[in-house]
Biopython code that builds the backbone (N, CA, C, O; Angstrom):
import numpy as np
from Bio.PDB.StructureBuilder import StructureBuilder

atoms = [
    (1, "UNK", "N", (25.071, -95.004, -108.178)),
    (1, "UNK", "CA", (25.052, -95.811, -109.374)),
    (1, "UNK", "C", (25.882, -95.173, -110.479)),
    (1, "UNK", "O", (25.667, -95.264, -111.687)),
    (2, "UNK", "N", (26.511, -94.751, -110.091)),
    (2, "UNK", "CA", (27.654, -93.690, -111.065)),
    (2, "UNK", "C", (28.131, -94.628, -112.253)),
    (2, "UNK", "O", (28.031, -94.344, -113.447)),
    (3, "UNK", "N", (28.819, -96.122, -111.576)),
    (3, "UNK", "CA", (29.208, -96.813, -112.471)),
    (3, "UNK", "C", (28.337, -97.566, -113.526)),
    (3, "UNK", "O", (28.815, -98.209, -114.460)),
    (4, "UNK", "N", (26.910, -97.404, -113.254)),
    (4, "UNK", "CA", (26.136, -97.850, -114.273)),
    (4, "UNK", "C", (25.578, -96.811, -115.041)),
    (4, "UNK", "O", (24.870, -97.180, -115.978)),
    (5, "UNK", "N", (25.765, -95.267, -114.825)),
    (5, "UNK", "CA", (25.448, -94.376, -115.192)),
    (5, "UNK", "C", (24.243, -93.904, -115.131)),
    (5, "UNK", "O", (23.964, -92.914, -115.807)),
    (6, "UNK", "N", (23.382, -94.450, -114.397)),
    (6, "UNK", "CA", (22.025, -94.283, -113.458)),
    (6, "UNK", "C", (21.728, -93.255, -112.424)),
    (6, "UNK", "O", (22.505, -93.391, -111.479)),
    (7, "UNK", "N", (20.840, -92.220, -112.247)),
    (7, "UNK", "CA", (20.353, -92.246, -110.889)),
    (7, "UNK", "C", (19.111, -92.484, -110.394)),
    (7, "UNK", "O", (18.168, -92.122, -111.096)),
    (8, "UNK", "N", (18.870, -93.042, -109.280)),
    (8, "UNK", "CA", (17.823, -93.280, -109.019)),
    (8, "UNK", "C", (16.952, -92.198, -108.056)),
    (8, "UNK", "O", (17.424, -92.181, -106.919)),
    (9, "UNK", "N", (16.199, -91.605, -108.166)),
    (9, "UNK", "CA", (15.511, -90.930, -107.562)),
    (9, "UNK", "C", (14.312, -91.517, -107.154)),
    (9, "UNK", "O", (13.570, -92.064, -107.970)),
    (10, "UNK", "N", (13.976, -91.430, -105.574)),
    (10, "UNK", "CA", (12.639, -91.844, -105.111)),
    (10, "UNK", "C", (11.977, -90.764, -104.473)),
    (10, "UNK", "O", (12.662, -90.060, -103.731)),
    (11, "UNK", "N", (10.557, -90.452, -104.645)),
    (11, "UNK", "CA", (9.863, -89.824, -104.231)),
    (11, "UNK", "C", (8.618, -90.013, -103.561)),
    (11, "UNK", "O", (8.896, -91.002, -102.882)),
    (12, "UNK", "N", (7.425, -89.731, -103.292)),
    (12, "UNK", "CA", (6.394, -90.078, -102.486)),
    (12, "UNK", "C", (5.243, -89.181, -102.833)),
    (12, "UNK", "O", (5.461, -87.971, -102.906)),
    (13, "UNK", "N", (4.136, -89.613, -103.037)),
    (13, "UNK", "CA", (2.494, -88.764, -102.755)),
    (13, "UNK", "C", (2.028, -89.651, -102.354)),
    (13, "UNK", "O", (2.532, -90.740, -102.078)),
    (14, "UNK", "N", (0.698, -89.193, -102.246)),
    (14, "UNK", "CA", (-0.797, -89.800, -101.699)),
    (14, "UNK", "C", (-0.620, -91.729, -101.448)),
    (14, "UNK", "O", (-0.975, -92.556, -100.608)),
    (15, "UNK", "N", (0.034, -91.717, -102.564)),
    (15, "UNK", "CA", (-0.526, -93.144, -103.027)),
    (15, "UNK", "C", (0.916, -94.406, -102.351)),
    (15, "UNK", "O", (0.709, -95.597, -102.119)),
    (16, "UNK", "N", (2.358, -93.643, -102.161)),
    (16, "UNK", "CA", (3.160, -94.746, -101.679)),
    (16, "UNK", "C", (4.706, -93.624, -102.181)),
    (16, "UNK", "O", (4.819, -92.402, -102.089)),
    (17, "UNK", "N", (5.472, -94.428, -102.582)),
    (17, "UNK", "CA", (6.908, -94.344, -102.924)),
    (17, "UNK", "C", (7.296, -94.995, -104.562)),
    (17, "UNK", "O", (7.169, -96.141, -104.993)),
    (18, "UNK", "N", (7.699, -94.010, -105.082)),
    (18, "UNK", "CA", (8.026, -94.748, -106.180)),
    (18, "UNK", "C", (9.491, -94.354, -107.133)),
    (18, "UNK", "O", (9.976, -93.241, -106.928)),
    (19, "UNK", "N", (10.000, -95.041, -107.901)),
    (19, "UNK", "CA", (11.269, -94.695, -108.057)),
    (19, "UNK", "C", (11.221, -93.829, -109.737)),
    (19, "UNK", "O", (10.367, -93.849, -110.624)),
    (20, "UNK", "N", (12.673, -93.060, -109.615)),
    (20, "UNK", "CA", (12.200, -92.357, -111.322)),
    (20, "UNK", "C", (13.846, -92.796, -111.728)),
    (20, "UNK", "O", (14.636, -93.109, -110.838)),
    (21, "UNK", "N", (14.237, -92.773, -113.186)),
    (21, "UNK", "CA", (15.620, -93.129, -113.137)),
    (21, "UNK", "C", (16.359, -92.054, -114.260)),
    (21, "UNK", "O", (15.510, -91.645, -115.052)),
    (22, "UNK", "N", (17.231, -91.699, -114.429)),
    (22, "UNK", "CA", (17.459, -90.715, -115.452)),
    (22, "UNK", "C", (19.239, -91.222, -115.310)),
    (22, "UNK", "O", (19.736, -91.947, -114.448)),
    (23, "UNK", "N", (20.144, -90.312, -116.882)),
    (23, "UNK", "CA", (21.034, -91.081, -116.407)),
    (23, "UNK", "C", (21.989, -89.750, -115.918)),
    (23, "UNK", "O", (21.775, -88.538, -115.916)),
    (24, "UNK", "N", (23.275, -90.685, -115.461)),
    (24, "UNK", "CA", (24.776, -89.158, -115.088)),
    (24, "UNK", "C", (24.823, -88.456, -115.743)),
    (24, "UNK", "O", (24.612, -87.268, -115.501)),
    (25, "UNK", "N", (25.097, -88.896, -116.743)),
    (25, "UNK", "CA", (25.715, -88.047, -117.905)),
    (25, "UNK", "C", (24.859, -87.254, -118.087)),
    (25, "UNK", "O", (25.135, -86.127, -117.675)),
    (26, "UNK", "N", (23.661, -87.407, -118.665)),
    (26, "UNK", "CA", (23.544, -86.577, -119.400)),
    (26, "UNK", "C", (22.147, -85.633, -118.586)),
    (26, "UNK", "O", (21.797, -84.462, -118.728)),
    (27, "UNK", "N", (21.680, -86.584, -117.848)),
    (27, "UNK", "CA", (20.178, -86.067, -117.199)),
    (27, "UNK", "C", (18.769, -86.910, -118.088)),
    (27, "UNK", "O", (17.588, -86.782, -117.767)),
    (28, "UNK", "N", (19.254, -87.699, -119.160)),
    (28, "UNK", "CA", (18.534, -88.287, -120.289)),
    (28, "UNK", "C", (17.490, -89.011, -119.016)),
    (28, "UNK", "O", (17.731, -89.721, -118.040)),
    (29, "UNK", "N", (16.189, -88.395, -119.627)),
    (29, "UNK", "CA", (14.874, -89.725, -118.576)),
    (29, "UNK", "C", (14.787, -91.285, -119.155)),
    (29, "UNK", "O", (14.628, -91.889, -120.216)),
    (30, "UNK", "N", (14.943, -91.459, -118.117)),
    (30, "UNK", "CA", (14.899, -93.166, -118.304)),
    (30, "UNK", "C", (13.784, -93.780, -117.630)),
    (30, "UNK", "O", (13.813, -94.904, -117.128)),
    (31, "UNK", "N", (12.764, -92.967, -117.641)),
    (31, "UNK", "CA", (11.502, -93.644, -117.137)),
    (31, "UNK", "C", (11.315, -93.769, -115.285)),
    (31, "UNK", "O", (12.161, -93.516, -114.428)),
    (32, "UNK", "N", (10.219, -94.139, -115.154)),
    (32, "UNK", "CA", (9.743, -94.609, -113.975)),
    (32, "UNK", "C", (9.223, -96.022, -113.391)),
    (32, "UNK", "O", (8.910, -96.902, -114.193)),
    (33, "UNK", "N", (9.152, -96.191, -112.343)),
    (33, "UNK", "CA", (8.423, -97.610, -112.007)),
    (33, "UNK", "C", (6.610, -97.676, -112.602)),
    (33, "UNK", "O", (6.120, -98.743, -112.972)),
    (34, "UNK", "N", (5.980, -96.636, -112.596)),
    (34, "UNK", "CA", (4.632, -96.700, -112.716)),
    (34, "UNK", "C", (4.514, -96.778, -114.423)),
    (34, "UNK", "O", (3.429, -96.887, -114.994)),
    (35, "UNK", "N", (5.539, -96.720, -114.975)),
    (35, "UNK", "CA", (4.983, -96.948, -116.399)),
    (35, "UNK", "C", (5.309, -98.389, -116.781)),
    (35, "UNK", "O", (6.418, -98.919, -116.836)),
    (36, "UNK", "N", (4.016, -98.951, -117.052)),
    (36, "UNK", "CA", (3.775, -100.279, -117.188)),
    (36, "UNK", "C", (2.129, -100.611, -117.705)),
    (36, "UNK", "O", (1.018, -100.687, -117.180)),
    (37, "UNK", "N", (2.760, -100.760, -119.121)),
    (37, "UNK", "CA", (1.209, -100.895, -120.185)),
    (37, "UNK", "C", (0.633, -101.589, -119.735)),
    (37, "UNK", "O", (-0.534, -101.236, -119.566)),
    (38, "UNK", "N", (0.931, -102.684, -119.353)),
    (38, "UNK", "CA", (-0.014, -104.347, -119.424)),
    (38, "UNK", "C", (-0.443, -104.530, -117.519)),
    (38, "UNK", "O", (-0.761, -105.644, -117.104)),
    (39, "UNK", "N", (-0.409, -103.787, -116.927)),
    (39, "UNK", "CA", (-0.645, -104.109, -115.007)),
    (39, "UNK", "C", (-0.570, -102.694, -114.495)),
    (39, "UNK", "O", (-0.239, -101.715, -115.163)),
    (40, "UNK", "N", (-0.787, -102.704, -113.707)),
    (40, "UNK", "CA", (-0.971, -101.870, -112.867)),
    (40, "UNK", "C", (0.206, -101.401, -111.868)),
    (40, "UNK", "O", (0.851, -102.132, -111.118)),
    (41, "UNK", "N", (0.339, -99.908, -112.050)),
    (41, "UNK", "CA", (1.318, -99.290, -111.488)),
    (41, "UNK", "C", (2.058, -99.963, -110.605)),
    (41, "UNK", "O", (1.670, -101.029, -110.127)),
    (42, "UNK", "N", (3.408, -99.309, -110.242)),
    (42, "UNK", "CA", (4.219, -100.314, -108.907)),
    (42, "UNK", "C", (4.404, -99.318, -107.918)),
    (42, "UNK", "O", (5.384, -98.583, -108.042)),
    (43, "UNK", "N", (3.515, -99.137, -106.803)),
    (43, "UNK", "CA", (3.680, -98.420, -105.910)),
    (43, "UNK", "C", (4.504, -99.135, -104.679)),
    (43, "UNK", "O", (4.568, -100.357, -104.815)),
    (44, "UNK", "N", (4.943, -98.778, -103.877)),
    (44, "UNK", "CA", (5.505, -99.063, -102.647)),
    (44, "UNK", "C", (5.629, -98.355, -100.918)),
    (44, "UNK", "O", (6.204, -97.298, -100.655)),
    (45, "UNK", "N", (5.216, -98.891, -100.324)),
    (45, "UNK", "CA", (4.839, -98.809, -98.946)),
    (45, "UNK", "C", (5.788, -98.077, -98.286)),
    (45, "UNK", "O", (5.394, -97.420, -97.322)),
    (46, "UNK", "N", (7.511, -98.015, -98.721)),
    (46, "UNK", "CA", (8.655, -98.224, -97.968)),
    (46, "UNK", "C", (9.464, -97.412, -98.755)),
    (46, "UNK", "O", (9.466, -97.778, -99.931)),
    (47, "UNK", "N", (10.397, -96.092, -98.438)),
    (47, "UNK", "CA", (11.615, -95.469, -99.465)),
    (47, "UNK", "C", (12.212, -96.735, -99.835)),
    (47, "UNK", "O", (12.130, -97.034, -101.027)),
    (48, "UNK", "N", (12.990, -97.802, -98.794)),
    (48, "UNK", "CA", (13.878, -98.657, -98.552)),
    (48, "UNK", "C", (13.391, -99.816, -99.924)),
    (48, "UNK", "O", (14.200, -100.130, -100.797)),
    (49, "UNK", "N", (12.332, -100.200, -99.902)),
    (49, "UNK", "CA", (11.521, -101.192, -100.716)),
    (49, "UNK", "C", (11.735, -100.535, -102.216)),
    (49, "UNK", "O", (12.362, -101.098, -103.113)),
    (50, "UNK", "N", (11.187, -99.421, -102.313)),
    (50, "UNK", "CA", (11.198, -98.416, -103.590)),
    (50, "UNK", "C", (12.687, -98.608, -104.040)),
    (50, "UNK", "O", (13.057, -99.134, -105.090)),
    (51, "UNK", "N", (13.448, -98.099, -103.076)),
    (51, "UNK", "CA", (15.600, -98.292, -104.135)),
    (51, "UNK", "C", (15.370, -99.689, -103.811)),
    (51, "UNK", "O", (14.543, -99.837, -104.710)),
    (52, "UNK", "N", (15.420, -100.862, -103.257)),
    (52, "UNK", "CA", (15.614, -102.165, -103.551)),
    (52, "UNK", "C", (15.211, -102.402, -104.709)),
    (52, "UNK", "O", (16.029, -102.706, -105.577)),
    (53, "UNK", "N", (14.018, -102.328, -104.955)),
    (53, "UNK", "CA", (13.029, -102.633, -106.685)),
    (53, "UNK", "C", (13.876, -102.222, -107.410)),
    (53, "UNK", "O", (14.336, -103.039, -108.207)),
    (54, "UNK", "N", (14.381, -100.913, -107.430)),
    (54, "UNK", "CA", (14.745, -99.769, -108.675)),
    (54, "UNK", "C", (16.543, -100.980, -108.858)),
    (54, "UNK", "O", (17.076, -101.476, -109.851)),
    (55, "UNK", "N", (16.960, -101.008, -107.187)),
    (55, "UNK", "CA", (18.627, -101.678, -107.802)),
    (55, "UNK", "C", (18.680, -102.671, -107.900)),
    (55, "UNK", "O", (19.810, -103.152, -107.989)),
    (56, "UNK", "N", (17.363, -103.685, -107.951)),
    (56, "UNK", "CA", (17.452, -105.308, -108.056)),
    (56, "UNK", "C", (17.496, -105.013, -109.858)),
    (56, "UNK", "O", (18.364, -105.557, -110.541)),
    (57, "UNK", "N", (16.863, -104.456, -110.228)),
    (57, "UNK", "CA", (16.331, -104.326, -111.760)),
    (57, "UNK", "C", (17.034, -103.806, -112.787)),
    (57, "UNK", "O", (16.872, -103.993, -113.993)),
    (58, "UNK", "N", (18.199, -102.827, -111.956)),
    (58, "UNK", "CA", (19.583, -102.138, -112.855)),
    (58, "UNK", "C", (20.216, -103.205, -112.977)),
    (58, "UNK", "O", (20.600, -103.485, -114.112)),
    (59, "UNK", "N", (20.641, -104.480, -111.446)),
    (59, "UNK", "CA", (21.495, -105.409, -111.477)),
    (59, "UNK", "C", (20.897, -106.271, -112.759)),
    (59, "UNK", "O", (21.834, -106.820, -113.339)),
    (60, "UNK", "N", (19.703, -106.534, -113.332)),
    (60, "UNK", "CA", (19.453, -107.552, -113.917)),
    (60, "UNK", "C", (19.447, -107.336, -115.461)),
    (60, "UNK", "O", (19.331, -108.275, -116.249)),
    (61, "UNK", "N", (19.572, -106.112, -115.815)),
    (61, "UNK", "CA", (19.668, -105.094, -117.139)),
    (61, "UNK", "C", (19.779, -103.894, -117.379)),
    (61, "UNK", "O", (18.988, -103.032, -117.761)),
    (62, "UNK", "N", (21.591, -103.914, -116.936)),
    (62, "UNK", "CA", (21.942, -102.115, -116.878)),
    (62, "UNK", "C", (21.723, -101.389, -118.491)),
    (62, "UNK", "O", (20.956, -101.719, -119.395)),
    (63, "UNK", "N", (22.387, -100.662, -118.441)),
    (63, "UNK", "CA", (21.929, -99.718, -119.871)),
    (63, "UNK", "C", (22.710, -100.272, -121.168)),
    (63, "UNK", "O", (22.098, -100.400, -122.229)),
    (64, "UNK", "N", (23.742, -100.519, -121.085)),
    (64, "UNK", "CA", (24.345, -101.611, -121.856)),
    (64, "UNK", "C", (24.005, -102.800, -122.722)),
    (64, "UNK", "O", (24.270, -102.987, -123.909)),
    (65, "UNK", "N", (23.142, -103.816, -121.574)),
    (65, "UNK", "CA", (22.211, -104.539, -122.127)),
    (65, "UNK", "C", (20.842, -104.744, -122.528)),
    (65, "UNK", "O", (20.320, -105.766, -122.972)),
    (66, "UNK", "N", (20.232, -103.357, -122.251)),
    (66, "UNK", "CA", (19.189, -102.721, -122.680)),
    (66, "UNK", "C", (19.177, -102.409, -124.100)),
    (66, "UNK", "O", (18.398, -102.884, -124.927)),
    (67, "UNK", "N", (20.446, -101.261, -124.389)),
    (67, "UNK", "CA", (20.550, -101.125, -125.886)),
    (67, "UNK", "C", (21.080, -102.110, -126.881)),
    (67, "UNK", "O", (21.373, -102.000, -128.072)),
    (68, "UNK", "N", (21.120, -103.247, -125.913)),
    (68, "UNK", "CA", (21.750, -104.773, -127.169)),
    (68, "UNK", "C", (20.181, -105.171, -127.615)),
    (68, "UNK", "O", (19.709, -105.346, -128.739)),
    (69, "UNK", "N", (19.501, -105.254, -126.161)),
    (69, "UNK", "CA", (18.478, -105.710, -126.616)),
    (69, "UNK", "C", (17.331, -105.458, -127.046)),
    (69, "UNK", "O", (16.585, -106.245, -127.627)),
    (70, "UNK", "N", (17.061, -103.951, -126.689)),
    (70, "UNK", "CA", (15.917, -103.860, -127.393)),
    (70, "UNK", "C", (16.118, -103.554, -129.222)),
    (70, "UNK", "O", (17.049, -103.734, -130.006)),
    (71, "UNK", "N", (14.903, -103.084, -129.333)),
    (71, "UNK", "CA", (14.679, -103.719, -131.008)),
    (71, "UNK", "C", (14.884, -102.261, -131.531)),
    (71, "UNK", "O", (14.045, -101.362, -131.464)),
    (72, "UNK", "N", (16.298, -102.165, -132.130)),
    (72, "UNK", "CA", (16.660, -100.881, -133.061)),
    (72, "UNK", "C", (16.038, -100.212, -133.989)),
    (72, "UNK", "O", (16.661, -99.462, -134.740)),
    (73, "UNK", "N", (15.342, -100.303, -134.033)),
    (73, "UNK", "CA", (13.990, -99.459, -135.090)),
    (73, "UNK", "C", (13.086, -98.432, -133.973)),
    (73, "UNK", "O", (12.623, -97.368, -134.382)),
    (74, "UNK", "N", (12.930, -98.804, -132.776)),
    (74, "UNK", "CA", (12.224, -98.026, -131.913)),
    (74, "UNK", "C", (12.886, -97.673, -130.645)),
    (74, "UNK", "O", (12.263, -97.201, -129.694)),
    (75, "UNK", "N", (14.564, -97.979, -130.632)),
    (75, "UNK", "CA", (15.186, -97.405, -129.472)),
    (75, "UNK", "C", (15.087, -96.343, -129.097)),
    (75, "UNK", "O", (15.446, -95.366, -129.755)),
    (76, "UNK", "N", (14.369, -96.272, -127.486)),
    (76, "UNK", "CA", (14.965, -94.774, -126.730)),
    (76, "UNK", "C", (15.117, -95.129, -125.678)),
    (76, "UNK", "O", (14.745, -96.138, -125.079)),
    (77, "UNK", "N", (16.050, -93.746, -125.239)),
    (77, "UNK", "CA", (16.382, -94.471, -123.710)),
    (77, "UNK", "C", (15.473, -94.285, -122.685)),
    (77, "UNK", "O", (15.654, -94.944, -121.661)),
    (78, "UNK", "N", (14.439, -93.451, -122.749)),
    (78, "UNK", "CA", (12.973, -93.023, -122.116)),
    (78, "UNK", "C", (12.527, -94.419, -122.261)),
    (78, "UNK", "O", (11.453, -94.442, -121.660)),
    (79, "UNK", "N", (12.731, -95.444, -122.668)),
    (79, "UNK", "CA", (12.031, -97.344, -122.570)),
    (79, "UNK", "C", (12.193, -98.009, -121.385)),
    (79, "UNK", "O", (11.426, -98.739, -120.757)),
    (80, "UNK", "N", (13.854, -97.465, -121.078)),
    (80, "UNK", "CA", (14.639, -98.498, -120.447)),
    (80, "UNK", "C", (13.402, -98.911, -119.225)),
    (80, "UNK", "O", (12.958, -100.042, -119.028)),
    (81, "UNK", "N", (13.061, -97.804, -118.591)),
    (81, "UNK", "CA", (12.296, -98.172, -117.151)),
    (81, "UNK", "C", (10.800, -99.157, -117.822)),
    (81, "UNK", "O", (10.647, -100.257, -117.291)),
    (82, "UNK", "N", (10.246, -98.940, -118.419)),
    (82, "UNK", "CA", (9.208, -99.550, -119.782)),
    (82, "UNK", "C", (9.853, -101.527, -119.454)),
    (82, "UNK", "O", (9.520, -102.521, -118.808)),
    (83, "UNK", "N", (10.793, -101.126, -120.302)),
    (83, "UNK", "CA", (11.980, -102.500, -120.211)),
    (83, "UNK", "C", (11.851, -103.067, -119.256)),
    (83, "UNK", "O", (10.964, -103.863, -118.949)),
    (84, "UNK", "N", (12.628, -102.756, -118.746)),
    (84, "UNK", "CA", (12.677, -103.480, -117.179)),
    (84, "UNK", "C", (11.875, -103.973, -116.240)),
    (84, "UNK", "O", (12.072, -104.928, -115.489)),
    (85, "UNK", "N", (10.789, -103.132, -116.344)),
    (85, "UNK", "CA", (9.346, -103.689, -115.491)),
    (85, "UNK", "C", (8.182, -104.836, -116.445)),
    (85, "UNK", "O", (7.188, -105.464, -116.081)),
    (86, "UNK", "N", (8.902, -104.709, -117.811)),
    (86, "UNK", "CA", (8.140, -105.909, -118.014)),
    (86, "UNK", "C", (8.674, -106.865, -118.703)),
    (86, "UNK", "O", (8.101, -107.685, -119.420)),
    (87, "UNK", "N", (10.175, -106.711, -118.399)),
    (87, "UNK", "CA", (10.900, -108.132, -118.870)),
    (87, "UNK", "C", (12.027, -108.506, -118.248)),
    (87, "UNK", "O", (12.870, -109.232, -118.777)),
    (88, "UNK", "N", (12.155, -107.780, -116.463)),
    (88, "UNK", "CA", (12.969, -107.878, -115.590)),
    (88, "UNK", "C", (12.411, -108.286, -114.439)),
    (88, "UNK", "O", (12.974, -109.200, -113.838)),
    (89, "UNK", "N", (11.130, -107.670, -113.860)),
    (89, "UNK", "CA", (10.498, -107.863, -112.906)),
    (89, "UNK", "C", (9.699, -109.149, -112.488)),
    (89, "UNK", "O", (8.669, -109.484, -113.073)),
    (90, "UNK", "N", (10.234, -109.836, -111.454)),
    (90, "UNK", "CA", (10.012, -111.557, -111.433)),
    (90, "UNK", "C", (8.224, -111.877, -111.986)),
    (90, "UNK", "O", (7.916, -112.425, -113.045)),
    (91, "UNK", "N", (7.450, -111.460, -111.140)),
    (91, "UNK", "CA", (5.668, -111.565, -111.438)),
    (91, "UNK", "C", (5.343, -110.516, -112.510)),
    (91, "UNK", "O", (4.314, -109.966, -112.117)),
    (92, "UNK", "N", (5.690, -110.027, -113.562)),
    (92, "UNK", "CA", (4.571, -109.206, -114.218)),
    (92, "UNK", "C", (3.424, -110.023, -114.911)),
    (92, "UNK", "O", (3.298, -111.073, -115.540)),
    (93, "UNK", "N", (2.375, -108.598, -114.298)),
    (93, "UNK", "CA", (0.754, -109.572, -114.361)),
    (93, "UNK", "C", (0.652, -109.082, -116.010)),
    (93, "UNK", "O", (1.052, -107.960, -116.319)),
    (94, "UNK", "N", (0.179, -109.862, -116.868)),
    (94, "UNK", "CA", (0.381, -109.509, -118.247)),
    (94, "UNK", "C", (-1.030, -109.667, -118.434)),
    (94, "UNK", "O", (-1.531, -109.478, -119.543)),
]
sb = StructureBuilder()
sb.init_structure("model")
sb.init_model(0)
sb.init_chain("A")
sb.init_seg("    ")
for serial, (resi, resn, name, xyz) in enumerate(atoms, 1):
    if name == "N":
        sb.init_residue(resn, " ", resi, " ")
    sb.init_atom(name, np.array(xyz, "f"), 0.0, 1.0, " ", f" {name:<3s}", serial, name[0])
structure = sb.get_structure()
């Protein structure tokens, strides 16, 4: 994901597979799949399932259109993954 300036890292415990994202440049954290105020964590069964989630969700709001859109008084880039899982992800249970 070089060209979106992303990496995606997936890892695994007890509970499944889950993805973390930080960016090239700089190493800046950009959050995880399990942070999600309003539902319940996003675990996954599958490495394969885990990067699908993580690159369906860059395709739908890379970092670019993240910082257009979120609300400039409380930008960080530690949101983006925040972002994405609850205003990218097709079902979030709210």
């Amino acid at each position: 994901m070089d060209e979106k300036n992303i990496i995606i890292s997936i890892y695994t415990n007890a509970s499944g597979f889950l993805w973390h994202l930080s960016k090239v440049d700089s190493g800046t954290y950009l959050g995880w799949c399990g942070f999600e105020k309003n539902y319940a964590s996003k675990i996954f069964t599958t490495y394969e399932n885990a990067l699908e989630d993580a690159l369906s969700l860059i395709e739908k709001c890379d970092l670019t259109k993240f910082a257009y859109e979120y609300p400039k008084k409380t930008f960080h880039w530690g949101h983006y993954a925040e972002w994405l899982n609850t205003n990218y992800r097709d079902n979030p249970k709210k």
